[in-house]
C-alpha positions as CSV (number, residue, x, y, z in Angstrom):
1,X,135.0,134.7,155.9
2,X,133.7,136.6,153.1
3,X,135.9,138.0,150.2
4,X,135.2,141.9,151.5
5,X,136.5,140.6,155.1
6,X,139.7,138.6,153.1
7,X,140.4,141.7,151.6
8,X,141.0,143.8,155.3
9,X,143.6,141.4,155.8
10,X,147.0,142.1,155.9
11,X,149.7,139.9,154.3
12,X,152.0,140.5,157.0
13,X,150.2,138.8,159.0
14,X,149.8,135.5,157.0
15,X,153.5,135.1,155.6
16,X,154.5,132.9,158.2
17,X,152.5,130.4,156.5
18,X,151.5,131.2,153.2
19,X,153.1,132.4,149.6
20,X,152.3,136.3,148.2
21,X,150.9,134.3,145.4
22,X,148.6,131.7,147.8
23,X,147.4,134.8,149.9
24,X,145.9,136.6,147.1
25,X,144.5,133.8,145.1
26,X,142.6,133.1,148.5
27,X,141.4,136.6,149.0
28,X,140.5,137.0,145.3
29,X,138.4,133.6,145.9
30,X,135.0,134.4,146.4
31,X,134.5,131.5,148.8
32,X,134.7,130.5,152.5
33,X,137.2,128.3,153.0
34,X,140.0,128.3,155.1
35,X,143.7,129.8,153.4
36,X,145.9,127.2,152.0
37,X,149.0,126.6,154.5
38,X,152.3,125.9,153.2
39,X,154.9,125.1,155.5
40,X,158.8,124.8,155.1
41,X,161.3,122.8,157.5
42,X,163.7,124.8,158.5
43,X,165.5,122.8,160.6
């Protein structure tokens, strides 16, 4: 996924499993890898 397709993207649709701050550091990235996923028990 290039960074001009990253940057369609809505957040909204990531928060579930990523920070603000992770989401735009990976559409910033000029790279294709896959978005950091951070996940919290909430059990």
């Amino acid at each position: 996924m290039s960074k001009s397709d990253k940057q369609s993207l809505r957040y909204s649709d990531y928060y579930w499993c990523m920070s603000l701050k992770d989401f735009i550091e990976w559409v910033e990235a000029d790279d294709d890898q896959e978005p950091a996923t951070s996940y919290s028990d909430q059990r």
